[in-house]
C-alpha positions in Angstrom: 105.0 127.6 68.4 107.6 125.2 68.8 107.6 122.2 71.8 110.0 124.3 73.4 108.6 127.6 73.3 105.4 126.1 74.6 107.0 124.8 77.5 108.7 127.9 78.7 106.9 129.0 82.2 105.6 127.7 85.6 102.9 124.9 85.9 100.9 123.8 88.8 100.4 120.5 89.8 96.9 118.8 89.1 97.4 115.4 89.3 99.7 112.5 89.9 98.7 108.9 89.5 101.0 105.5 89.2 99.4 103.3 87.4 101.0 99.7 88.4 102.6 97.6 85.7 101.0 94.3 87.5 97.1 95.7 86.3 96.5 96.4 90.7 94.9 99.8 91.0 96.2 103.3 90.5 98.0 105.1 93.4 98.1 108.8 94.5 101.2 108.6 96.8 101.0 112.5 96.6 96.9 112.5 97.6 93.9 113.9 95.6 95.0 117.3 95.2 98.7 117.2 95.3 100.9 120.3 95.6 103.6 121.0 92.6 105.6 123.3 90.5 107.0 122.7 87.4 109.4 125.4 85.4 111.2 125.6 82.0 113.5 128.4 81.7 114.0 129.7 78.4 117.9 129.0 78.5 116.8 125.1 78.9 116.6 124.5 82.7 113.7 123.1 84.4 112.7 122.8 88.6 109.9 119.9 89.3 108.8 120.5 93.4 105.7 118.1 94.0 104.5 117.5 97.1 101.6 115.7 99.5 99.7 118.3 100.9 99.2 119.0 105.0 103.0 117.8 105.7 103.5 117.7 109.2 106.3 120.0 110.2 109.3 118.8 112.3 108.8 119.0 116.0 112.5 120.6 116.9 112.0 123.1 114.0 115.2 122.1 112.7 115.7 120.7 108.9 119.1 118.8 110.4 117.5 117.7 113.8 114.8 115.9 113.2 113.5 111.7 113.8 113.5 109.3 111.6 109.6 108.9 110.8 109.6 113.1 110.2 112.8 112.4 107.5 110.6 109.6 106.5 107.7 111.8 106.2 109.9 114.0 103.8 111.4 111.5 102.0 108.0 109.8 100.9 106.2 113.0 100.5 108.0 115.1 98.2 110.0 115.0 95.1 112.2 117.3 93.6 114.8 117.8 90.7 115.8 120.2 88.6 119.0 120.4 86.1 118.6 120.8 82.0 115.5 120.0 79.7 115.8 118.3 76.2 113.5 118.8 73.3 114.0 117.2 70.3 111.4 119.2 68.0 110.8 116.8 65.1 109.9 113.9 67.3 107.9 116.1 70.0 110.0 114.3 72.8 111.5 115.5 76.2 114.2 115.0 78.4 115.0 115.7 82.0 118.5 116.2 83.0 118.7 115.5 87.0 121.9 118.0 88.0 120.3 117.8 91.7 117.6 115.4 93.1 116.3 114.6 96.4 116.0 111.2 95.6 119.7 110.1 94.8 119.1 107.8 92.7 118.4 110.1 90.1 121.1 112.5 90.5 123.4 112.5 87.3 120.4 111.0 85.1 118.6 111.8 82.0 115.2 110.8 82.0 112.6 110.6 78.9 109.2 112.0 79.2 106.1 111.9 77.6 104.9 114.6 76.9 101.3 116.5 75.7 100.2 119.9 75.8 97.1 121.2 74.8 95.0 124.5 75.6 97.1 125.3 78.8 97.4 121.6 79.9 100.5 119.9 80.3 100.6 115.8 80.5 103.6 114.0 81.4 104.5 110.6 82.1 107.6 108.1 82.4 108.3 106.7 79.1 109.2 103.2 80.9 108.1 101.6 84.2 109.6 103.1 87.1 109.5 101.2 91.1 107.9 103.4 93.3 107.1 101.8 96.9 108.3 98.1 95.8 106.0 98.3 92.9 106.8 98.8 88.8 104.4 101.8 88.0 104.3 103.8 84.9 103.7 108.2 86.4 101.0 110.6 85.0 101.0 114.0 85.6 98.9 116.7 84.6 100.0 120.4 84.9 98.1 123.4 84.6 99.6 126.6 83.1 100.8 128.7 86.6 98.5 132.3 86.4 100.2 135.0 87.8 98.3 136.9 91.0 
């Protein structure tokens, strides 16, 4: 099977670490048992959801009406993009494309990632330091293969 081809399908979220570039110890912004999805289409889109589990919801019920410390909440508890994935098969590399992003910054960027999978496993990681709450940190990820119900 190809890179590609092995990618194709939905994958839960196991774990996410940062691992600092200044040797301080690893950080689980997203908790122990973090919350995610993960999906490569076969046309060559992709969705990454992640999230910190037991979010508190907003007060007013209302996505557009709600305080500053609940949009803070959201905006330091959850990430999300989605746009078109790059393999390039004779290296075994990948690429995100960020068409949309929560985080701005990344909107309109293509972003290398490491990338592993064996036995129904999928590791990724930033191929370079990225800052993540003031600090330079390098991401991990591990993904399990999604099981239908």
């Amino acid at each position: 099977m190809t890179l590609r081809e092995k990618l194709v399908g939905a994958w839960e979220l196991f774990s996410y670490v940062e691992i600092p570039t200044n040797g301080t110890p690893p950080i689980k912004r997203l908790g122990e048992s973090p919350k995610g999805l993960i999906i490569y289409t076969p046309d060559g889109y992709m969705s990454a959801q992640l999230m910190l589990p037991g979010r508190i919801n907003f007060k007013s019920g209302d996505w557009f009406n709600a305080t500053s410390e609940e949009y803070c909440q959201e905006a330091t508890s959850y990430i999300a993009y989605s746009g078109k994935f790059f393999v390039n098969e004779q290296e075994q590399t990948l690429q995100h494309n960020m068409y949309v992003s929560l985080f701005p910054n990344w909107t309109g960027q293509t972003q290398p990632r490491v990338v592993e999978i064996h036995d129904g496993v999928l590791k990724l990681s930033s191929a370079s330091p990225i800052m993540s709450g003031g600090v330079e940190v390098m991401s991990y990820l591990e993904w399990h293969r999604a099981t239908p119900n």
